[in-house]
C-alpha positions as CSV (number, residue, x, y, z in Angstrom):
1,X,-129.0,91.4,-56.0
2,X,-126.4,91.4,-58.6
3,X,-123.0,92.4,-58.0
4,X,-123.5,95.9,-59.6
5,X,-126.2,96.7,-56.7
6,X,-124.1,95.5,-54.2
7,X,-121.7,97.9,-54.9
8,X,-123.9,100.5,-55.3
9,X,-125.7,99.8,-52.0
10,X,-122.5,99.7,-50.3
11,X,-121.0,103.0,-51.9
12,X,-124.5,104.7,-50.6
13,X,-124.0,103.4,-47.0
14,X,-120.3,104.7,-47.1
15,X,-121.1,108.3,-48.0
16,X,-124.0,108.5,-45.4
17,X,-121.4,107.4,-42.8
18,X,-119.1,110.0,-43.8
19,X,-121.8,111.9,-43.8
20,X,-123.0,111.6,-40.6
21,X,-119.4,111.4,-38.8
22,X,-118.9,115.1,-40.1
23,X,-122.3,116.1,-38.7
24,X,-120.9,115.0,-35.5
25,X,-123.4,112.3,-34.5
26,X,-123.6,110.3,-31.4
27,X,-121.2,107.3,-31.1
28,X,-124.2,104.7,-31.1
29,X,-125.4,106.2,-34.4
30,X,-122.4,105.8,-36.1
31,X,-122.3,102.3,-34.9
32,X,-125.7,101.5,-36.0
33,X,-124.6,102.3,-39.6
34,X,-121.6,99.9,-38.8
35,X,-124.1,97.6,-37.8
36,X,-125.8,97.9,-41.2
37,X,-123.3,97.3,-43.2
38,X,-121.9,100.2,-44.0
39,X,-117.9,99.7,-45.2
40,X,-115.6,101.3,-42.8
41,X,-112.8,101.1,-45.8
42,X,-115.2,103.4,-48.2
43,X,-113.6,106.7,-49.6
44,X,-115.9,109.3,-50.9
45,X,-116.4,110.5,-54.7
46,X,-115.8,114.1,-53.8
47,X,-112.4,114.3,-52.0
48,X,-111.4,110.5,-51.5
49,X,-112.0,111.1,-47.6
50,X,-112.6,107.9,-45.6
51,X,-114.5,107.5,-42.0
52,X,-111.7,107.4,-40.6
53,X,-110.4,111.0,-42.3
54,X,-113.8,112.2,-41.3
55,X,-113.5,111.2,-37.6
56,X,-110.1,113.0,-37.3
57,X,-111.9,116.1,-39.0
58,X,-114.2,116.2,-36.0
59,X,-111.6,115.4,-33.7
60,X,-113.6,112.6,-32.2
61,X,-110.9,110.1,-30.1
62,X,-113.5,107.5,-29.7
63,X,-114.9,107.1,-32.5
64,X,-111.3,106.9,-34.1
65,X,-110.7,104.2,-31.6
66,X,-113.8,102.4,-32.7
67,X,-113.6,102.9,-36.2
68,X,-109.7,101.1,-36.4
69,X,-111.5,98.2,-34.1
70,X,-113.8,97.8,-37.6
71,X,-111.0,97.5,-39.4
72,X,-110.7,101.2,-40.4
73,X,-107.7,101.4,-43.4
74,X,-104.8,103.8,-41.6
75,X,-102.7,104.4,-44.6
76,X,-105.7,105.6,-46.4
77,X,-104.8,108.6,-48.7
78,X,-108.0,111.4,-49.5
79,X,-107.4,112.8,-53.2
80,X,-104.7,115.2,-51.5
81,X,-102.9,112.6,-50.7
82,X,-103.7,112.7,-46.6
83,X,-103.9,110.1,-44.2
84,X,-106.5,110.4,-41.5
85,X,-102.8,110.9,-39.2
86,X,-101.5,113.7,-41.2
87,X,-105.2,115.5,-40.5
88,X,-104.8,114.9,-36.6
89,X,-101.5,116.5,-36.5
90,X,-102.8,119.3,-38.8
91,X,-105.3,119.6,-35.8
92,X,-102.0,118.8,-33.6
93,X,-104.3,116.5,-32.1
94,X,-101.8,113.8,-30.3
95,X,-104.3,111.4,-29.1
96,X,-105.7,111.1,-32.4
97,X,-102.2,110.5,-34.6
98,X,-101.0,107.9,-32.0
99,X,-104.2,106.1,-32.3
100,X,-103.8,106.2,-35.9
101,X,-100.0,105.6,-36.1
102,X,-100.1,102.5,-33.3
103,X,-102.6,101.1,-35.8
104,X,-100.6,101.2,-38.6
105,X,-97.5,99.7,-36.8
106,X,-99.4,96.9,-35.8
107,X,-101.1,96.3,-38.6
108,X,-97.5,96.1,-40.3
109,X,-96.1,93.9,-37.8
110,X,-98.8,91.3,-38.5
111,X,-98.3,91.4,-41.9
112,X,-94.7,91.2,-41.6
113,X,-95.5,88.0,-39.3
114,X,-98.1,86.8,-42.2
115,X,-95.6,86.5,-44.9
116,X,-93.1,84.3,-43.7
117,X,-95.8,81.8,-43.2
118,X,-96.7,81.7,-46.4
119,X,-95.2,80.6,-49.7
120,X,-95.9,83.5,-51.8
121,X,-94.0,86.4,-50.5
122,X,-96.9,89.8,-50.2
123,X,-94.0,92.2,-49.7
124,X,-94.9,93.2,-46.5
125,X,-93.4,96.4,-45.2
126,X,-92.9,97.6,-48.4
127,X,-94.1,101.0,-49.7
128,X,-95.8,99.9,-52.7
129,X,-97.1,96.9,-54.2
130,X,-94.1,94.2,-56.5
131,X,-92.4,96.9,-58.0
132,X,-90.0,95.4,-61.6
133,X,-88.7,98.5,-61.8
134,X,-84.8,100.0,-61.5
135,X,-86.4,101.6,-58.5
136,X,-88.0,98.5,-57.0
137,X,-86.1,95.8,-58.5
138,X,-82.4,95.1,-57.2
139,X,-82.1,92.8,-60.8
140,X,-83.5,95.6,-63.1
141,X,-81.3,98.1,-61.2
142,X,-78.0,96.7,-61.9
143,X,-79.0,96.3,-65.3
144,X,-79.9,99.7,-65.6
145,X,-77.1,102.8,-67.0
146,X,-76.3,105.1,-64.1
147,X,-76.3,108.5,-65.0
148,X,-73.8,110.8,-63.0
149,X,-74.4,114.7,-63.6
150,X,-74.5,117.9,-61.6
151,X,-78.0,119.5,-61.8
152,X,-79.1,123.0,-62.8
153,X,-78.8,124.2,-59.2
154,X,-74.5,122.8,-58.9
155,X,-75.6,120.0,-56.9
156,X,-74.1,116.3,-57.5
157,X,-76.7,113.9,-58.2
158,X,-77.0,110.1,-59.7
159,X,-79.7,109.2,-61.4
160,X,-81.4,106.1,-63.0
161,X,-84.5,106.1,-65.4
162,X,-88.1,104.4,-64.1
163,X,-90.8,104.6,-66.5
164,X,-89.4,107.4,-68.2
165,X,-88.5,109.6,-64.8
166,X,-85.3,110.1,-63.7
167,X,-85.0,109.3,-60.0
168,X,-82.3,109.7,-57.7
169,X,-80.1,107.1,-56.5
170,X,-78.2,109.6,-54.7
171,X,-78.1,113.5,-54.7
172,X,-76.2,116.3,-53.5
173,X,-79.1,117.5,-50.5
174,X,-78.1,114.2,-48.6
175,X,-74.7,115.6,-47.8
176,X,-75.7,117.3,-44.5
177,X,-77.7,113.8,-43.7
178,X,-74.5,112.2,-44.0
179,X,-72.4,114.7,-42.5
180,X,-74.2,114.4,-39.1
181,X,-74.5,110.5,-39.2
182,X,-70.3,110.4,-39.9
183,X,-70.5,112.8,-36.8
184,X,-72.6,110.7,-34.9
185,X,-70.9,107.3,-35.7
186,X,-67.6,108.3,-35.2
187,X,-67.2,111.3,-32.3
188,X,-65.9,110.2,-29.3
189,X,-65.6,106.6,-30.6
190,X,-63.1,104.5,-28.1
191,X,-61.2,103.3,-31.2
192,X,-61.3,106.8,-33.4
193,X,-57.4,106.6,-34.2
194,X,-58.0,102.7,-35.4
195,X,-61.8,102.7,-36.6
196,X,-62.7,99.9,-38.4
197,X,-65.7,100.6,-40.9
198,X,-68.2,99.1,-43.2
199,X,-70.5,100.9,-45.6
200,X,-72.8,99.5,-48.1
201,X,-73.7,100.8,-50.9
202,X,-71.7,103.9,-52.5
203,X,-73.6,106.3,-54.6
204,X,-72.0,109.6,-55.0
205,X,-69.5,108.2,-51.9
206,X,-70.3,111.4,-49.2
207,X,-71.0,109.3,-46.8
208,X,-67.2,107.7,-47.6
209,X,-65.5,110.7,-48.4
210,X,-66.7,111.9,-45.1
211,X,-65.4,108.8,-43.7
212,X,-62.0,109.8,-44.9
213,X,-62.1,113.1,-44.3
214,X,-61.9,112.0,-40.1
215,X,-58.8,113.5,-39.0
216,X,-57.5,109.9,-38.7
217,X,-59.1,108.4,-41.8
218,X,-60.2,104.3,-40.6
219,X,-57.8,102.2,-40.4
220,X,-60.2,99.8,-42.6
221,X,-62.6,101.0,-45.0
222,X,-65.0,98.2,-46.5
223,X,-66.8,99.4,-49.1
224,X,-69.3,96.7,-50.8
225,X,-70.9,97.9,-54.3
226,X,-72.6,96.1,-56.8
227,X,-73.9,98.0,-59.7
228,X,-71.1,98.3,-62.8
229,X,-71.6,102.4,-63.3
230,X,-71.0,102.9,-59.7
231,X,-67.6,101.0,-59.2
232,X,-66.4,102.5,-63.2
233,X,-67.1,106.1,-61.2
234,X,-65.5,105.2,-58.2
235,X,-62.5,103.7,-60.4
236,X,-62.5,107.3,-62.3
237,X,-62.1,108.9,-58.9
238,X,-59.4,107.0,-57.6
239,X,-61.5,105.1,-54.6
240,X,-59.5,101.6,-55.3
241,X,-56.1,103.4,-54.5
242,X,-57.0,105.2,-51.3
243,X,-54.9,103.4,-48.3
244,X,-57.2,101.3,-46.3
245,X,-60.5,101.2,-48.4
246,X,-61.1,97.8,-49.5
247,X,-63.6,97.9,-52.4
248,X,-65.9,94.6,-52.7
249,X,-67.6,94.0,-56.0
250,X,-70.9,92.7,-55.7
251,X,-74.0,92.4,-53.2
252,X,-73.7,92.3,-49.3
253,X,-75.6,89.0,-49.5
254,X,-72.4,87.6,-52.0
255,X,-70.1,88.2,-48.6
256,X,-72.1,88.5,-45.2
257,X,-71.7,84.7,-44.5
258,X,-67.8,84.5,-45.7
259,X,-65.3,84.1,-42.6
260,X,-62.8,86.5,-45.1
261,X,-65.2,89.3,-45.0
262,X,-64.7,90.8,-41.8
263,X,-61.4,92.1,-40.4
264,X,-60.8,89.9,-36.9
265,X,-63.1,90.6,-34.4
266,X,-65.9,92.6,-36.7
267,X,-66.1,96.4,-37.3
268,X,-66.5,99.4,-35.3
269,X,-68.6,101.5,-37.4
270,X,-71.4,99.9,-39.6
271,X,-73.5,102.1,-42.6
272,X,-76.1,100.5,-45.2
273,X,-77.8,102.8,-48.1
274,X,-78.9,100.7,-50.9
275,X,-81.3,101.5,-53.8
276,X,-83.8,99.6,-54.9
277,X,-83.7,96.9,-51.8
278,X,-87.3,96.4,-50.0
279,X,-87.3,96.8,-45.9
280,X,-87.6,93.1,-46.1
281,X,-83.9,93.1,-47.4
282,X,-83.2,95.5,-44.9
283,X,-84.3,93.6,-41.9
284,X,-82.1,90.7,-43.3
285,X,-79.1,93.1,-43.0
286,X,-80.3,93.6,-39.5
287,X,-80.1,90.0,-38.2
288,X,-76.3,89.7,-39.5
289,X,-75.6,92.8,-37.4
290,X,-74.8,91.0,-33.9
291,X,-72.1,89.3,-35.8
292,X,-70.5,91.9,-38.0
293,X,-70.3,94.9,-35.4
294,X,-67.1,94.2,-32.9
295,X,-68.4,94.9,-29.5
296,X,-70.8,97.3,-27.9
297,X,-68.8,100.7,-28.6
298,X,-69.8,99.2,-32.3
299,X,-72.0,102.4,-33.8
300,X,-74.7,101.4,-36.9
301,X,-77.0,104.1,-38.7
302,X,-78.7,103.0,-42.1
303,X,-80.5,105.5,-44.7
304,X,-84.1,105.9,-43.2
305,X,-85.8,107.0,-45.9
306,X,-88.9,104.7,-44.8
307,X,-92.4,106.1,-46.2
308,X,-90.6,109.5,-46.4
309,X,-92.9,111.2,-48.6
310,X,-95.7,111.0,-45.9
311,X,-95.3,112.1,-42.3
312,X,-97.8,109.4,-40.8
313,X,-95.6,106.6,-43.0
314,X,-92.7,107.7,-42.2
315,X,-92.9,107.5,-38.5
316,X,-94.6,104.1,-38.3
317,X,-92.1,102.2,-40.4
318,X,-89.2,104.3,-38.3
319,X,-90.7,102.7,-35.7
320,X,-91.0,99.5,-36.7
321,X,-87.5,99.5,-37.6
322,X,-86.9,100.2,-34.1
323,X,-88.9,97.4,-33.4
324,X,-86.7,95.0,-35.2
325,X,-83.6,96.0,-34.8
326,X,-84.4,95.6,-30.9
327,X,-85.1,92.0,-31.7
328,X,-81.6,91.7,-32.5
329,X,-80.0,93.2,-29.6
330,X,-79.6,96.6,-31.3
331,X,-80.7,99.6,-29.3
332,X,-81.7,102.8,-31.9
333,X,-81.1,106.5,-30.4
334,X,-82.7,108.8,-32.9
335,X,-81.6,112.9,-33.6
336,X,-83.3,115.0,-36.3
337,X,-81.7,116.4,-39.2
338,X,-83.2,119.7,-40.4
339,X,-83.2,119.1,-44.4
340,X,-85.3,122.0,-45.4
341,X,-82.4,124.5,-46.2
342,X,-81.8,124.3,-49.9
343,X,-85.9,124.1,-50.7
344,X,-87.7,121.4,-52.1
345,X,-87.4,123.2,-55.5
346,X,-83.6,122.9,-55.1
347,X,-83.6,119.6,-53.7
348,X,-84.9,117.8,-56.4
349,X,-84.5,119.5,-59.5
350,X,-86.2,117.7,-61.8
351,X,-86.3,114.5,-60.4
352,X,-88.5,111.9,-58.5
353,X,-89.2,112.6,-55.0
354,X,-88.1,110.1,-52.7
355,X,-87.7,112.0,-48.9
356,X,-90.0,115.2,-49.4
357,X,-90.1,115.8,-45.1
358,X,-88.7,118.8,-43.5
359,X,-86.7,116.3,-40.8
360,X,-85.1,113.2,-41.4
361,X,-84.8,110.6,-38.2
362,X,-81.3,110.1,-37.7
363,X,-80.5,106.2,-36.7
364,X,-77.8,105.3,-34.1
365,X,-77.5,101.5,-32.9
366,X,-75.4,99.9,-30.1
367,X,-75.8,96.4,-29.2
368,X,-77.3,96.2,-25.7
């Protein structure tokens, strides 16, 4: 049998599994077409729908369970760009998205654990396969032109081009995202009239004019930036002469290991938002954080925009993030953020997507 039959036998046996999942047939049918042969990771020609999309359709627990025991593919997309977890909560069937999404967090975690065993990096954890682009690539990035404008609907935004699309680096709808974490780093602090705070990566700098806009701004501001456009705009606008703000030129990597870098005795308020940085360079950030944040009234929050175009994505890598950073002695409280107010249509304009959920999972770390 050549390797065109092979294929062709295999896509049969695929769309008579599918088949018979959404007839509802017995469990020790389905498993005799397992048996068989037939590919648990097959999508169909019609609507991209895999066994696993189909079991969720009939709402069928234990054949979910059996099918990810096969090796089912969680993060499977149908042709409407659906995951087998986004039809269970359609259903708002719990059992069947927490099957799903505990799948997909292990199935991360071992890849995360793969990669540093090997020499060739697979980007685990990362949303997309090696990405060379502005958007995927910190080197292409920071040789990329900014471009800071105010859209047709008033709203600030910053943009950079990837394959011909602009896509935001930062935009006006985060404001209320960064209004709340501000609120939630700093409220109530112990140290509020002597806060002591790093953020990296600027953008449009809400998140740092917020900062400032504390009724006692911090006594320290650290503000670490890398990309040329971004410190000319923050020159324009007068960030290098505000009292306290320290402005550092160049990646967090260039000054996480430096004794000068910190202020004595670490900071009190911690931020990261950086573009075009994989969650691999985000879990580095993580490790360093038992040594940058002061002592346990110390408050972190990073930008979790994780697999935020997809509901079942987004909560698996929020909680792997959680996962990590509680490997490193940070303990995460999460609040939602309603971001639906201004309309997708207003949100983005005419740019790329990049958080298209209703809530975003707001981040708050303490050491334990």
């Amino acid at each position: 049998m050549d390797d065109m039959d092979i294929d062709e036998a295999a896509s049969a046996l695929g769309e008579d599994l599918i088949n018979q999942i959404l007839e509802a047939q017995p469990l020790d049918v389905i498993l005799k077409f397992l048996d068989d042969g037939a590919p648990v990771w097959y999508q169909n020609v019609t609507e991209g729908i895999s066994p696993l999309h189909a079991a969720a359709y009939i709402q069928n627990a234990a054949l979910v369970k059996l099918l990810i025991e096969k090796g089912a593919v969680w993060n499977a997309v149908d042709y409407l760009n659906n995951t087998a977890g986004e039809i269970a909560l359609s259903f708002n069937n719990e059992e069947i998205y927490t099957l799903i999404r505990d799948a997909g967090i292990r199935s991360e975690l071992l890849l995360g654990i793969l990669s540093k065993q090997t020499v060739a990096d697979p980007a685990s954890l990362i949303l997309r396969s090696e990405d060379i682009t502005a958007a995927g690539s910190s080197t292409t990035f920071l040789d990329s032109k900014l471009k800071y404008t105010t859209d047709r609907f008033g709203q600030e935004v910053c943009l950079v081009e990837v394959d011909g699309d602009d896509v935001g680096v930062m935009m006006g709808w985060e404001r209320e995202i960064m209004r709340e974490t501000v609120q939630k780093l700093c409220q109530g602090h112990p140290k509020t009239s002597r806060l002591r705070v790093l953020n990296v990566g600027f953008g449009l700098g809400i998140i740092d004019s917020f900062f400032q806009q504390l009724s006692t701004p911090p006594e320290e501001h650290v503000i670490i930036e890398a990309h040329p456009d971004v410190l000319a705009y923050m020159k324009s606008n007068g960030w290098y002469g505000k009292k306290g703000v320290r402005i550092l030129e160049g990646k967090w990597q260039d000054f996480i290991d430096k004794p000068e870098f910190m202020p004595n005795g670490g900071f009190d308020v911690i931020y990261t938002d950086t573009f075009s940085e994989d969650y691999n360079a985000l879990q580095d950030f993580f490790s360093h954080l038992s040594n940058l944040m002061a002592d346990t009234n110390t408050r972190f929050s990073f930008f979790n925009g994780l697999g935020a175009t997809n509901a079942l994505f987004y909560d698996v890598y929020t909680r792997i993030s959680e996962i990590h950073l509680a490997g490193f002695g940070v303990d995460v409280e999460w609040s939602d953020v309603d971001v639906t107010s201004d309309g997708d249509g207003e949100r983005w304009a005419k740019s790329r997507e990049y958080f298209s959920l209703p809530l975003y999972r707001l981040p708050i770390g303490k050491l334990k």
